[in-house]
PyMOL commands that place a pseudoatom at each C-alpha (Angstrom):
pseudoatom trace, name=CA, resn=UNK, resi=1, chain=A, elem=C, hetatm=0, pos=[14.672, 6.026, 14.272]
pseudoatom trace, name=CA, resn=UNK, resi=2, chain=A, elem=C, hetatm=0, pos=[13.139, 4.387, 11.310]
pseudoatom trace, name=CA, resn=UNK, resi=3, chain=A, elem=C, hetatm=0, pos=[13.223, 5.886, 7.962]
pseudoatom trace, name=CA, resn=UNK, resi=4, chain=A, elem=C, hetatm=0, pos=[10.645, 5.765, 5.218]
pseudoatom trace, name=CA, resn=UNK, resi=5, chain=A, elem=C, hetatm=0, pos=[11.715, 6.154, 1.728]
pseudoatom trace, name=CA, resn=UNK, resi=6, chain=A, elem=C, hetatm=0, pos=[7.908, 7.008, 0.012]
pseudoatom trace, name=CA, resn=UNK, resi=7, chain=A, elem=C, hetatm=0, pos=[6.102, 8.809, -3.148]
pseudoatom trace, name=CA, resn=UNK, resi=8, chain=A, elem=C, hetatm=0, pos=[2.821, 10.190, -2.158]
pseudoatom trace, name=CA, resn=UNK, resi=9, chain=A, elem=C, hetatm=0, pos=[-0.155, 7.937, -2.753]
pseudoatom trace, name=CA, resn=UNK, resi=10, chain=A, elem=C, hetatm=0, pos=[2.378, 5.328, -4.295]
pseudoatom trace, name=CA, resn=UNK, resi=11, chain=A, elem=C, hetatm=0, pos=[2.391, 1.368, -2.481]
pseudoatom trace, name=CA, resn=UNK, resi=12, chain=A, elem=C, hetatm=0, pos=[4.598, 3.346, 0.040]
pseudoatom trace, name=CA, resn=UNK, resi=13, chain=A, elem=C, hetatm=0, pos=[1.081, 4.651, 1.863]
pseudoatom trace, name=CA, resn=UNK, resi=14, chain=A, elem=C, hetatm=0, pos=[0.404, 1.563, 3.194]
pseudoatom trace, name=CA, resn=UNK, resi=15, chain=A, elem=C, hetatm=0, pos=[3.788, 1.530, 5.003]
pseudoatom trace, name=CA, resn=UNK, resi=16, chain=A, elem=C, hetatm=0, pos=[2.780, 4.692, 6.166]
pseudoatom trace, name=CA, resn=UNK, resi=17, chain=A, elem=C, hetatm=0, pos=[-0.589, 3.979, 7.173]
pseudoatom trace, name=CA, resn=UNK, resi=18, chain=A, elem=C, hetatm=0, pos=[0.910, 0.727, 9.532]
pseudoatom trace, name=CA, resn=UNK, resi=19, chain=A, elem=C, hetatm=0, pos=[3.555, 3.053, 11.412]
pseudoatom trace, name=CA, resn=UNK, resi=20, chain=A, elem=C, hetatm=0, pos=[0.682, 5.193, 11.910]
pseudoatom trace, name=CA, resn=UNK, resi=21, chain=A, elem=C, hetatm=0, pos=[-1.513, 2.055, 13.085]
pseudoatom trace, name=CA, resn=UNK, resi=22, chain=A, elem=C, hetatm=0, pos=[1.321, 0.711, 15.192]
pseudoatom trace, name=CA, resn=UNK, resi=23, chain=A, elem=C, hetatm=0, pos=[2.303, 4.275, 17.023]
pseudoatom trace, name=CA, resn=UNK, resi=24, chain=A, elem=C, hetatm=0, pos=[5.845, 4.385, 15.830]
pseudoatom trace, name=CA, resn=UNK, resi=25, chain=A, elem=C, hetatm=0, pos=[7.749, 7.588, 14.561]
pseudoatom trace, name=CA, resn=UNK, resi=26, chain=A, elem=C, hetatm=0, pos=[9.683, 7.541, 11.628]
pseudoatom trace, name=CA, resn=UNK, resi=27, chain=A, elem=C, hetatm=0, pos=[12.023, 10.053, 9.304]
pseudoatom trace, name=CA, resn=UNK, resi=28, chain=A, elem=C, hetatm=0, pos=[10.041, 10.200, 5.912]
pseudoatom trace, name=CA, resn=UNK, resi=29, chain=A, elem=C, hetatm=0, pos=[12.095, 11.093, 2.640]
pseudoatom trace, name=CA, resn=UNK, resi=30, chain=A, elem=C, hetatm=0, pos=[10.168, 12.042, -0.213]
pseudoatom trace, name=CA, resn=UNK, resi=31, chain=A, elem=C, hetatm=0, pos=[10.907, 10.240, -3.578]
pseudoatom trace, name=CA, resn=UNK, resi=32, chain=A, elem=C, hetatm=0, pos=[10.110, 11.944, -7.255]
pseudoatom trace, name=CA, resn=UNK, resi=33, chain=A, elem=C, hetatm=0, pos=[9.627, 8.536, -8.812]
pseudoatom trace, name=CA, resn=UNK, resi=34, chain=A, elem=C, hetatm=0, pos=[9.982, 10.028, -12.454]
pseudoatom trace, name=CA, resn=UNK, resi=35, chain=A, elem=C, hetatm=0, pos=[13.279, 11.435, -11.888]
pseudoatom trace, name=CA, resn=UNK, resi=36, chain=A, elem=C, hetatm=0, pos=[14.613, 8.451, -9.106]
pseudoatom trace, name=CA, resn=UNK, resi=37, chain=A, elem=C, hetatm=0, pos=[15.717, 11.493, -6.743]
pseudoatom trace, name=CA, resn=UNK, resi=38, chain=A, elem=C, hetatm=0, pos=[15.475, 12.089, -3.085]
pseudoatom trace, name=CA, resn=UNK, resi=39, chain=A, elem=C, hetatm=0, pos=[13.731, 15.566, -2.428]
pseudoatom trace, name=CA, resn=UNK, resi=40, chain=A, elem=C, hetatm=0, pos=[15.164, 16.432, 0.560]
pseudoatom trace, name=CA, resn=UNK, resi=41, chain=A, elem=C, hetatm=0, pos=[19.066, 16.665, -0.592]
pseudoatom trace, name=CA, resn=UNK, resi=42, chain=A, elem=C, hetatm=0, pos=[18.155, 16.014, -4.589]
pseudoatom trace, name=CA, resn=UNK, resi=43, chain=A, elem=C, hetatm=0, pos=[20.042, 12.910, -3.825]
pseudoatom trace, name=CA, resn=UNK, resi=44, chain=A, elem=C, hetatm=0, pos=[20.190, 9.818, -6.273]
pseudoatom trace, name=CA, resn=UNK, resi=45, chain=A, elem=C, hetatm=0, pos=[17.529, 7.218, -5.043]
pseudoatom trace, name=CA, resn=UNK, resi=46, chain=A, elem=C, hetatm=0, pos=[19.412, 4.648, -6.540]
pseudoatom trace, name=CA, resn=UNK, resi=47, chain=A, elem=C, hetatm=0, pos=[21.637, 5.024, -3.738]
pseudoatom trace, name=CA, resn=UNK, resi=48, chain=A, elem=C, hetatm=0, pos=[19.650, 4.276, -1.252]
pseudoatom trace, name=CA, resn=UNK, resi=49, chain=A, elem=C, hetatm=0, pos=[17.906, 1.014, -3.034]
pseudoatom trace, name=CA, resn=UNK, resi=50, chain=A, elem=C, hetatm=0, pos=[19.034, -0.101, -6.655]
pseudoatom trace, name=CA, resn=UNK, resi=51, chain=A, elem=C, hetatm=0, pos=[15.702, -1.289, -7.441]
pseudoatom trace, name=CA, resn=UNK, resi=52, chain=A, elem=C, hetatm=0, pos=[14.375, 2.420, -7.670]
pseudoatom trace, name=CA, resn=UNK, resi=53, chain=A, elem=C, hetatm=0, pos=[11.106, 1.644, -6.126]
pseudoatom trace, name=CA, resn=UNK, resi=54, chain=A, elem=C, hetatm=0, pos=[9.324, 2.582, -2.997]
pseudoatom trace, name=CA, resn=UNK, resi=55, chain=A, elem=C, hetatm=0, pos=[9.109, 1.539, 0.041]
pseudoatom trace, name=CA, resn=UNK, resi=56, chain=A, elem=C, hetatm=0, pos=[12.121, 1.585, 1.432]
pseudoatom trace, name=CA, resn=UNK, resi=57, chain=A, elem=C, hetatm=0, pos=[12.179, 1.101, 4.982]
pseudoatom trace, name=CA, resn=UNK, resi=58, chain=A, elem=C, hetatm=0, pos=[15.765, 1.919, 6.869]
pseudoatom trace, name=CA, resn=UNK, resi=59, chain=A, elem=C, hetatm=0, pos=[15.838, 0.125, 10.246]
pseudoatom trace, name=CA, resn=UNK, resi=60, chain=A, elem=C, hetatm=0, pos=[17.004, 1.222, 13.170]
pseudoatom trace, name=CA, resn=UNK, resi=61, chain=A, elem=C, hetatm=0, pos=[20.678, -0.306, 12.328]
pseudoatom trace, name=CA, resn=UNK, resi=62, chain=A, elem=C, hetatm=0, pos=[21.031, 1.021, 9.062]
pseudoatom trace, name=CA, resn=UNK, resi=63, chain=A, elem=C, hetatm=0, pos=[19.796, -1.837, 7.278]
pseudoatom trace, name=CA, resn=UNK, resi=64, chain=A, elem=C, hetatm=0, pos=[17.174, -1.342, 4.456]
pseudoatom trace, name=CA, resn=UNK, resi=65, chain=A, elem=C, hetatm=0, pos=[14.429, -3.853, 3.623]
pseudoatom trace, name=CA, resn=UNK, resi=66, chain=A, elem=C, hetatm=0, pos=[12.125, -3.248, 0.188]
pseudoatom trace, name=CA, resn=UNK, resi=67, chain=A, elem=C, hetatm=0, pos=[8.815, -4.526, -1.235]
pseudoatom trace, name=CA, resn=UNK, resi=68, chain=A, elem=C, hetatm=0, pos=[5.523, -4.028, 0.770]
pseudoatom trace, name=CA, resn=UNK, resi=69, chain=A, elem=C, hetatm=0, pos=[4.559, -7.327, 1.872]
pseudoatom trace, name=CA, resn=UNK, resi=70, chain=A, elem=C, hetatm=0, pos=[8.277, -7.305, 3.672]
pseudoatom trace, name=CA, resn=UNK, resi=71, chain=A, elem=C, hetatm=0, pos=[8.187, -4.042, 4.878]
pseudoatom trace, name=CA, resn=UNK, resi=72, chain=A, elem=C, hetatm=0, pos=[4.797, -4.372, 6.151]
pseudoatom trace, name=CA, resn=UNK, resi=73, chain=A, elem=C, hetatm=0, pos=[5.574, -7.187, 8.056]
pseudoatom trace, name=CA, resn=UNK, resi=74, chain=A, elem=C, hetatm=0, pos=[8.410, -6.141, 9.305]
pseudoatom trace, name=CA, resn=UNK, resi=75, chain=A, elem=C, hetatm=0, pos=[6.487, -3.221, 10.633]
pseudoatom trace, name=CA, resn=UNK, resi=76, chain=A, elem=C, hetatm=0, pos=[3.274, -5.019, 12.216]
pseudoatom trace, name=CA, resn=UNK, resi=77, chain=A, elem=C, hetatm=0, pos=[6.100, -7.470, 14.101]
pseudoatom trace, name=CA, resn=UNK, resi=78, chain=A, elem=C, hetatm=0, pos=[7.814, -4.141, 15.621]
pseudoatom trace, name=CA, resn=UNK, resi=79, chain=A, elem=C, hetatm=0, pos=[4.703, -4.019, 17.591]
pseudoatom trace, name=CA, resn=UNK, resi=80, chain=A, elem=C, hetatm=0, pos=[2.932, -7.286, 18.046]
pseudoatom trace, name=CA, resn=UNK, resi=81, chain=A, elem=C, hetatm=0, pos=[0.831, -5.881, 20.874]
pseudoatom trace, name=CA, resn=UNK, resi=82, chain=A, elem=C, hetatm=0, pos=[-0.969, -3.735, 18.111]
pseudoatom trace, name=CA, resn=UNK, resi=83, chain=A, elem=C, hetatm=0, pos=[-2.456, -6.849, 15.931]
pseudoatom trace, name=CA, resn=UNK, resi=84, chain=A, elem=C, hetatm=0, pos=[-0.878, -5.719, 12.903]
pseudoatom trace, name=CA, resn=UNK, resi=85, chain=A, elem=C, hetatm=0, pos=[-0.222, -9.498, 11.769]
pseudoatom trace, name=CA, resn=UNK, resi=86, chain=A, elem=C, hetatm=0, pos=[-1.465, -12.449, 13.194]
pseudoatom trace, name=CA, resn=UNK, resi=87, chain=A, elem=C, hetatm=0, pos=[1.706, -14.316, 15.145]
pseudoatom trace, name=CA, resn=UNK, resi=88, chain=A, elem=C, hetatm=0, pos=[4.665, -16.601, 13.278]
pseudoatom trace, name=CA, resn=UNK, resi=89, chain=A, elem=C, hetatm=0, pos=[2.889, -20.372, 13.133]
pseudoatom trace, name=CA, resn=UNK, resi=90, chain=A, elem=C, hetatm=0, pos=[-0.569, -18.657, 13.173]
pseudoatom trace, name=CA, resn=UNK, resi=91, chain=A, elem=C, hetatm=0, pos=[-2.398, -20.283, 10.242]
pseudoatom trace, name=CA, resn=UNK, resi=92, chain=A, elem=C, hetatm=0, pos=[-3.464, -16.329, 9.566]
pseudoatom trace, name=CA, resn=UNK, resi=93, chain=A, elem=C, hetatm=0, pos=[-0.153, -15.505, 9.035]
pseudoatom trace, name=CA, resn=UNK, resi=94, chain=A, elem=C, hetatm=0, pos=[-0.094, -17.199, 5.986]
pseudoatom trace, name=CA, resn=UNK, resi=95, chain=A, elem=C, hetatm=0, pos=[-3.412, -15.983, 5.327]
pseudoatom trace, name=CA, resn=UNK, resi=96, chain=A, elem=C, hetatm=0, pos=[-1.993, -12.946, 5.676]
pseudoatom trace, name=CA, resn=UNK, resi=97, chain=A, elem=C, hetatm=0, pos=[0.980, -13.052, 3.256]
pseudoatom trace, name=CA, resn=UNK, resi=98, chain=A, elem=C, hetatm=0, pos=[-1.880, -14.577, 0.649]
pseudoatom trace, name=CA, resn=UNK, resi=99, chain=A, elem=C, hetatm=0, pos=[-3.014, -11.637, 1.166]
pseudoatom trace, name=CA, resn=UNK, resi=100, chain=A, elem=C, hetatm=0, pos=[-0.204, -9.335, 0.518]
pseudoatom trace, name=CA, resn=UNK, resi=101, chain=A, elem=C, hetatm=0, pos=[0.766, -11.105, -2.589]
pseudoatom trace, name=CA, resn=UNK, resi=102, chain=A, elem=C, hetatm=0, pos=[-2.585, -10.782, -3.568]
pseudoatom trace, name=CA, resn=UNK, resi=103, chain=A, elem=C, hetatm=0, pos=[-2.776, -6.992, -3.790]
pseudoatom trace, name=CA, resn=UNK, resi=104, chain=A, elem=C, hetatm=0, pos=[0.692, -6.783, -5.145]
pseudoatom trace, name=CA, resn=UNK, resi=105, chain=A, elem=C, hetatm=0, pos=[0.729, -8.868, -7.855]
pseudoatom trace, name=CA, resn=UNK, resi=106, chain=A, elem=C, hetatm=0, pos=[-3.258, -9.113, -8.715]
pseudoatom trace, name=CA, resn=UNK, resi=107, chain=A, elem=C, hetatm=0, pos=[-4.341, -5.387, -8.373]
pseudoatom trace, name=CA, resn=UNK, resi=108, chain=A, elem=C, hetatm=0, pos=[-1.008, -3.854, -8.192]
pseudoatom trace, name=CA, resn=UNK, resi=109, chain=A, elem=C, hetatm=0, pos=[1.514, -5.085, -10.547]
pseudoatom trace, name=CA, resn=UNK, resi=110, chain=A, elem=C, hetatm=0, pos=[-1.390, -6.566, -13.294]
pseudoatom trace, name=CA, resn=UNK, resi=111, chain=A, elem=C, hetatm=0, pos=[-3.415, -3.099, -13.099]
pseudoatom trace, name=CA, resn=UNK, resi=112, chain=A, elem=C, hetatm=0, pos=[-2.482, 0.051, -11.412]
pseudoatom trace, name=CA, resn=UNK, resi=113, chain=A, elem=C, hetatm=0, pos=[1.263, -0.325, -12.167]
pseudoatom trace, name=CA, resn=UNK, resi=114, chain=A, elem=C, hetatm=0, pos=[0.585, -0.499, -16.436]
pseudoatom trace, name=CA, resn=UNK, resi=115, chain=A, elem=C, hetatm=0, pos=[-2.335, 2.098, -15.381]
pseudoatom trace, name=CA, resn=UNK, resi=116, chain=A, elem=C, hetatm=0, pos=[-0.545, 4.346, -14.275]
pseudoatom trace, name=CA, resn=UNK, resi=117, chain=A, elem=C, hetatm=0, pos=[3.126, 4.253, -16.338]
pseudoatom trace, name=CA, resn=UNK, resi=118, chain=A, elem=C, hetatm=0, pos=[2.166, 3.072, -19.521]
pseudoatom trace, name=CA, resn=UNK, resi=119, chain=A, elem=C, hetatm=0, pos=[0.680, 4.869, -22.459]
pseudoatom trace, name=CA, resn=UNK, resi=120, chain=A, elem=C, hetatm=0, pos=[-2.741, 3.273, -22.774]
pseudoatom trace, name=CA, resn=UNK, resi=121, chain=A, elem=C, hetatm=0, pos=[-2.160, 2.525, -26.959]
pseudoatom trace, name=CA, resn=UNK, resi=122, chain=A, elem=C, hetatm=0, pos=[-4.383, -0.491, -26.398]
pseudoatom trace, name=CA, resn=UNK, resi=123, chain=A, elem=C, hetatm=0, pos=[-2.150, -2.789, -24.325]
pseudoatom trace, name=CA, resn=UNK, resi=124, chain=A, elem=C, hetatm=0, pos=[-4.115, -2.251, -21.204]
pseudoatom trace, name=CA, resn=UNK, resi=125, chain=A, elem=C, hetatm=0, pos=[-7.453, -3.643, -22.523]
pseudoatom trace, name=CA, resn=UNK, resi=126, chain=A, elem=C, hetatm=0, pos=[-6.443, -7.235, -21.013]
pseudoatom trace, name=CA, resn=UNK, resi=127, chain=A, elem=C, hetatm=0, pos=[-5.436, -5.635, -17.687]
pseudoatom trace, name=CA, resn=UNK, resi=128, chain=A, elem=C, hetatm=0, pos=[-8.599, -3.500, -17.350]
pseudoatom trace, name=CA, resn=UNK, resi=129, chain=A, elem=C, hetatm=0, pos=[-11.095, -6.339, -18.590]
pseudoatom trace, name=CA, resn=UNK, resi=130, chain=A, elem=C, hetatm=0, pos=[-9.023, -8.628, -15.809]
pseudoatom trace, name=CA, resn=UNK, resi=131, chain=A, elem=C, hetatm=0, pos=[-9.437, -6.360, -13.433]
pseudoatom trace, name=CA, resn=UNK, resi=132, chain=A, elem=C, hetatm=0, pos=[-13.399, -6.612, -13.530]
pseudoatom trace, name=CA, resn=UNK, resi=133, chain=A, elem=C, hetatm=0, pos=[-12.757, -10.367, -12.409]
pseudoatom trace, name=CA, resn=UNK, resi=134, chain=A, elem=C, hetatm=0, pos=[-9.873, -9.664, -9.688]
pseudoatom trace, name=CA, resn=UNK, resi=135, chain=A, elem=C, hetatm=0, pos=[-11.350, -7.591, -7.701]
pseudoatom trace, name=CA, resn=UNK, resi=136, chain=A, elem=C, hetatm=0, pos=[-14.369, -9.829, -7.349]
pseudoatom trace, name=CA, resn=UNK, resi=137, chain=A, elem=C, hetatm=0, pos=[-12.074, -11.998, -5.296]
pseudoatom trace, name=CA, resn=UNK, resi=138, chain=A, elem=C, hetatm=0, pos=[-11.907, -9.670, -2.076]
pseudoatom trace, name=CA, resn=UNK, resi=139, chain=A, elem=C, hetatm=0, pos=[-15.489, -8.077, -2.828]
pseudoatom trace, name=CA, resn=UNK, resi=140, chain=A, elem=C, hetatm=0, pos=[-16.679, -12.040, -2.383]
pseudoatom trace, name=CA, resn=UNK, resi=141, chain=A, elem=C, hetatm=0, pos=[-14.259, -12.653, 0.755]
pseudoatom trace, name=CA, resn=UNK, resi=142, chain=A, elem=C, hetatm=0, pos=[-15.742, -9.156, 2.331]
pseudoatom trace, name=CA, resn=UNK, resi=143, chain=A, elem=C, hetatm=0, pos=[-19.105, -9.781, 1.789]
pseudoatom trace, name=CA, resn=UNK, resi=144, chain=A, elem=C, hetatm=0, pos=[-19.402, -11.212, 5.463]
pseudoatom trace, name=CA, resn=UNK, resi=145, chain=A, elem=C, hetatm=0, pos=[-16.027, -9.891, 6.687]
pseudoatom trace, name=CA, resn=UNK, resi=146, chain=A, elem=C, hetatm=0, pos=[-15.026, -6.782, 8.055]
pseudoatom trace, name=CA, resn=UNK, resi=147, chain=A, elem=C, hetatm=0, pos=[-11.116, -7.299, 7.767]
pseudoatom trace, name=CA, resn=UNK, resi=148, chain=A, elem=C, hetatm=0, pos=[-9.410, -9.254, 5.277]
pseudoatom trace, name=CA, resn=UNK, resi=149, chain=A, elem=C, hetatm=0, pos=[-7.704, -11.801, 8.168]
pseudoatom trace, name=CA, resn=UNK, resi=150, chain=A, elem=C, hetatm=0, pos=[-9.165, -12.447, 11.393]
pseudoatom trace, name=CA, resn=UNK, resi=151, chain=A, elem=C, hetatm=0, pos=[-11.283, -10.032, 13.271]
pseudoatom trace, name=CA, resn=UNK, resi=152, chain=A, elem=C, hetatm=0, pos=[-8.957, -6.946, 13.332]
pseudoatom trace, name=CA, resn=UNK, resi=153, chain=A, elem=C, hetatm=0, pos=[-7.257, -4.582, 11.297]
pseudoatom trace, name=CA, resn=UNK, resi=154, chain=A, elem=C, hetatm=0, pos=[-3.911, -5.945, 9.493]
pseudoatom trace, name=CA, resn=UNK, resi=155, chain=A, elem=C, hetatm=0, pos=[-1.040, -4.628, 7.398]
pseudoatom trace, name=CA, resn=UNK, resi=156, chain=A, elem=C, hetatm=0, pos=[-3.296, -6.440, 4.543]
pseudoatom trace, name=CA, resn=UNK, resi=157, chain=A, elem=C, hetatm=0, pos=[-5.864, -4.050, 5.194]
pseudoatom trace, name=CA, resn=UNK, resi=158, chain=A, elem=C, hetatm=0, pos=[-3.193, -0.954, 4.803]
pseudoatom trace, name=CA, resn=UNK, resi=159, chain=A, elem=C, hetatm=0, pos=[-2.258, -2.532, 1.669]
pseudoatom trace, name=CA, resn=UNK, resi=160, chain=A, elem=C, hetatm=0, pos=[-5.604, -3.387, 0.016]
pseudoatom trace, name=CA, resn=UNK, resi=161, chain=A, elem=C, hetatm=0, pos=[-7.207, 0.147, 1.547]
pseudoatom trace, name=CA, resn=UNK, resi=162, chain=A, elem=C, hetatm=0, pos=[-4.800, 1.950, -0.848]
pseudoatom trace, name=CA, resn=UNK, resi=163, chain=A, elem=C, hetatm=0, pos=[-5.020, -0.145, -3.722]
pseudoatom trace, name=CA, resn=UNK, resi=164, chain=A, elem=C, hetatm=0, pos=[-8.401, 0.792, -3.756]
pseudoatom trace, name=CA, resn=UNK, resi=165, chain=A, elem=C, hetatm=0, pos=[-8.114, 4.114, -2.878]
pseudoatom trace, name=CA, resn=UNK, resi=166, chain=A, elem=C, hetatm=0, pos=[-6.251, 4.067, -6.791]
pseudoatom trace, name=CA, resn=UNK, resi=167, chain=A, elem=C, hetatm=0, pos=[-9.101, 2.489, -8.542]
pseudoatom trace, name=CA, resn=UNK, resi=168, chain=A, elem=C, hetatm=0, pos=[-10.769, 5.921, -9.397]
pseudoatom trace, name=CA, resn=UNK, resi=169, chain=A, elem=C, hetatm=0, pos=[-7.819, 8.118, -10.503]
pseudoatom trace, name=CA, resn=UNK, resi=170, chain=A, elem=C, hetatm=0, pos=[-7.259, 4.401, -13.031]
pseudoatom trace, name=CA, resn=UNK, resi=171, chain=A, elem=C, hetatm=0, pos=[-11.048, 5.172, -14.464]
pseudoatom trace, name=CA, resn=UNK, resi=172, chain=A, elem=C, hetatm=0, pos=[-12.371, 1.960, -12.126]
pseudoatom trace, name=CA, resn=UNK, resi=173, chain=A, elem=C, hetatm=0, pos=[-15.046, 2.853, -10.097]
pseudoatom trace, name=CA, resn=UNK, resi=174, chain=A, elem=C, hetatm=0, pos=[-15.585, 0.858, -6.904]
pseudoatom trace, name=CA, resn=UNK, resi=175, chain=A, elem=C, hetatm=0, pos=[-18.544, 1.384, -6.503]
pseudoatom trace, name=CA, resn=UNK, resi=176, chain=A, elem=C, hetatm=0, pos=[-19.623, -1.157, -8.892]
pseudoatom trace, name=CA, resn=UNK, resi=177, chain=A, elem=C, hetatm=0, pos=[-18.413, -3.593, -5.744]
pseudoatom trace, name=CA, resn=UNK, resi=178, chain=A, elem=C, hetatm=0, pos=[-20.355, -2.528, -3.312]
pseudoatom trace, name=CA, resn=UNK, resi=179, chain=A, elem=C, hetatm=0, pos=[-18.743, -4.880, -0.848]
pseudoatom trace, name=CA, resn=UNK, resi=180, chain=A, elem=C, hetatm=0, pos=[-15.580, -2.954, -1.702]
pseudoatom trace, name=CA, resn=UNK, resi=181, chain=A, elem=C, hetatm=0, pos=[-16.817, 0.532, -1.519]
pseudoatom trace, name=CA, resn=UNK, resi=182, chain=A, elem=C, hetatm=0, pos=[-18.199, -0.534, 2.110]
pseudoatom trace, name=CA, resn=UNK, resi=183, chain=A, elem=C, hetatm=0, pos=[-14.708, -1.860, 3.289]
pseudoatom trace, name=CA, resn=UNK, resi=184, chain=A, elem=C, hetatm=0, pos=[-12.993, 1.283, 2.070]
pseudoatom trace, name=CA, resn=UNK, resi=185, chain=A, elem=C, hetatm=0, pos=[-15.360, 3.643, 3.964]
pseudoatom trace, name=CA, resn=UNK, resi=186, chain=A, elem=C, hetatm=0, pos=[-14.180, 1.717, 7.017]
pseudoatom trace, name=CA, resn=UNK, resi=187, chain=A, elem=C, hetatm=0, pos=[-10.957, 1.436, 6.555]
pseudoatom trace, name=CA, resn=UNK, resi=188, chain=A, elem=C, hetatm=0, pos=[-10.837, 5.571, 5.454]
pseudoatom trace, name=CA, resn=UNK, resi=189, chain=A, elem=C, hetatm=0, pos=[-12.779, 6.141, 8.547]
pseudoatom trace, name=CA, resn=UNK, resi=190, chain=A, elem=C, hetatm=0, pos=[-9.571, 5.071, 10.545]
pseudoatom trace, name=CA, resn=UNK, resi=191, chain=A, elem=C, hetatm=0, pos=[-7.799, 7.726, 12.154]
pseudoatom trace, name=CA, resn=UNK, resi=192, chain=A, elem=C, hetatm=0, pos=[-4.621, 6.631, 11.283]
pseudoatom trace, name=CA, resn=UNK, resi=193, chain=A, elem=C, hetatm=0, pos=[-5.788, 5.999, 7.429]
pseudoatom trace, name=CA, resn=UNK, resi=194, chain=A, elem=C, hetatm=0, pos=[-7.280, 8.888, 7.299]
pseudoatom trace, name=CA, resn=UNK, resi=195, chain=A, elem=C, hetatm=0, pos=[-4.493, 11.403, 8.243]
pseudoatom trace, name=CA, resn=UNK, resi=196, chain=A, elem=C, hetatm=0, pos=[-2.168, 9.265, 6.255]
pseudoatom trace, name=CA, resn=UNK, resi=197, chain=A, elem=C, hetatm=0, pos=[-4.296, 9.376, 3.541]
pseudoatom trace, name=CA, resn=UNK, resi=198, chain=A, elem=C, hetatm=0, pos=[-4.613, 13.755, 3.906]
pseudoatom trace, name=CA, resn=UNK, resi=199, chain=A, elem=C, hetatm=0, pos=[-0.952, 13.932, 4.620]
pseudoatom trace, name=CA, resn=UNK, resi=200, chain=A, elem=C, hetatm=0, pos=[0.365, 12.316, 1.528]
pseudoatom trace, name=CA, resn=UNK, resi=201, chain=A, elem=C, hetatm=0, pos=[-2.866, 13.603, -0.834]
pseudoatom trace, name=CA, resn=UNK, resi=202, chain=A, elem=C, hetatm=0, pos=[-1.511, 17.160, -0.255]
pseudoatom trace, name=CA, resn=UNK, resi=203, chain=A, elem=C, hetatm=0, pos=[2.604, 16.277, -1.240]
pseudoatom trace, name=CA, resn=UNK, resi=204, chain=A, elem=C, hetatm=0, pos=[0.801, 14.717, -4.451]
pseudoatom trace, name=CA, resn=UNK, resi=205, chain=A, elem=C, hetatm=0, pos=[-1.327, 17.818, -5.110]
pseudoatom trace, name=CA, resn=UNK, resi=206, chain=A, elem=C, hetatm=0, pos=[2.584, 19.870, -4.344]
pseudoatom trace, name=CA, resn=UNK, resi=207, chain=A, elem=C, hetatm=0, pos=[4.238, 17.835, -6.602]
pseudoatom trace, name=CA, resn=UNK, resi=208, chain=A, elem=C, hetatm=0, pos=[1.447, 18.493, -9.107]
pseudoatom trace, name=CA, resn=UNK, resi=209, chain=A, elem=C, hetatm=0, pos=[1.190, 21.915, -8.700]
for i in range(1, 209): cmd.bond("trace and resi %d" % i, "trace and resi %d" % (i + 1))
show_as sticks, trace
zoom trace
């Protein structure tokens, strides 16, 4: 069985959101980010990946693959019958890893990542006057679109769904894209993003608490 290494409502959800998508059951191990250990077992996460960072997706042969735009793929080609990613040599492949890299680096790493770890002392004024001008990007490429590639839902979709989801809790409010706020209602409105969504909300409110 596959195993999920995640921290609730970390970039981990969206690797949650396409096993959901693409019906297939996985072990999930909770990870306490702040202290790099494995709740079930208090194990040391750096054992399991040395980068300290979620995902971590364990296959089924005991190999472990990082980073979302890998493991998402990796996921959506597990079941190609579900339209998770468009097919290898499909120009919306590519499309789709523009995509990916997109979210990771643009909203992601540039925003929610200094957000959300670093004292705000001033240093994230450039990262949350930037923002303003990122996210106009996909609000522009939405405005006509229901899914970021092609026609259906994608693993881009999991990924850009919970970047947004993170834009509140960082003092960005989406509305101000209404484009955005649409897409997110959609995608939310998901069965599958919406229980993964509930599921992991309620470890992060147990880990609060």
């Amino acid at each position: 069985m596959l195993q999920l290494y995640f921290s609730p409502m970390a970039c981990s959800l969206a690797s949650r959101i396409a096993l959901m998508e693409a019906g297939l059951d996985a072990r999930y191990h909770q990870v306490h980010l702040a202290t790099k250990s494995v709740a079930d077992g208090d194990g040391d996460f750096h054992e399991i990946s040395s980068k300290g960072a979620v995902p971590v997706l364990v296959l089924e042969n005991g190999e472990r693959l990082t980073e979302c735009a890998a493991v998402l793929q990796y996921i959506a080609d597990l079941k190609p019958e579900r339209g998770l990613a468009p097919r290898p040599g499909d120009v919306d492949r590519y499309r789709l890893q523009e995509w990916l890299s997109f979210v990771g680096t643009e909203i992601h790493k540039a925003f929610l990542f200094p957000t959300f770890w670093y004292k705000d002392d001033g240093s994230l004024a450039k990262p949350r006057a930037r923002i303003v001008q990122t996210l106009s990007v996909p609000a522009a490429h939405l405005k006509d679109r229901e899914f970021l590639v092609g026609d259906r839902f994608t693993v881009a979709d999991a990924h850009l769904a919970w970047a947004l989801l993170l834009l509140r809790p960082a003092g960005v409010d989406v509305k101000q894209w209404p484009t955005l706020a649409a897409y997110l209602e959609r995608m939310q409105a998901r069965p599958a993003v919406r229980e993964a969504i509930a599921t992991e909300a309620a470890l992060r409110k147990t880990v609060a608490a």
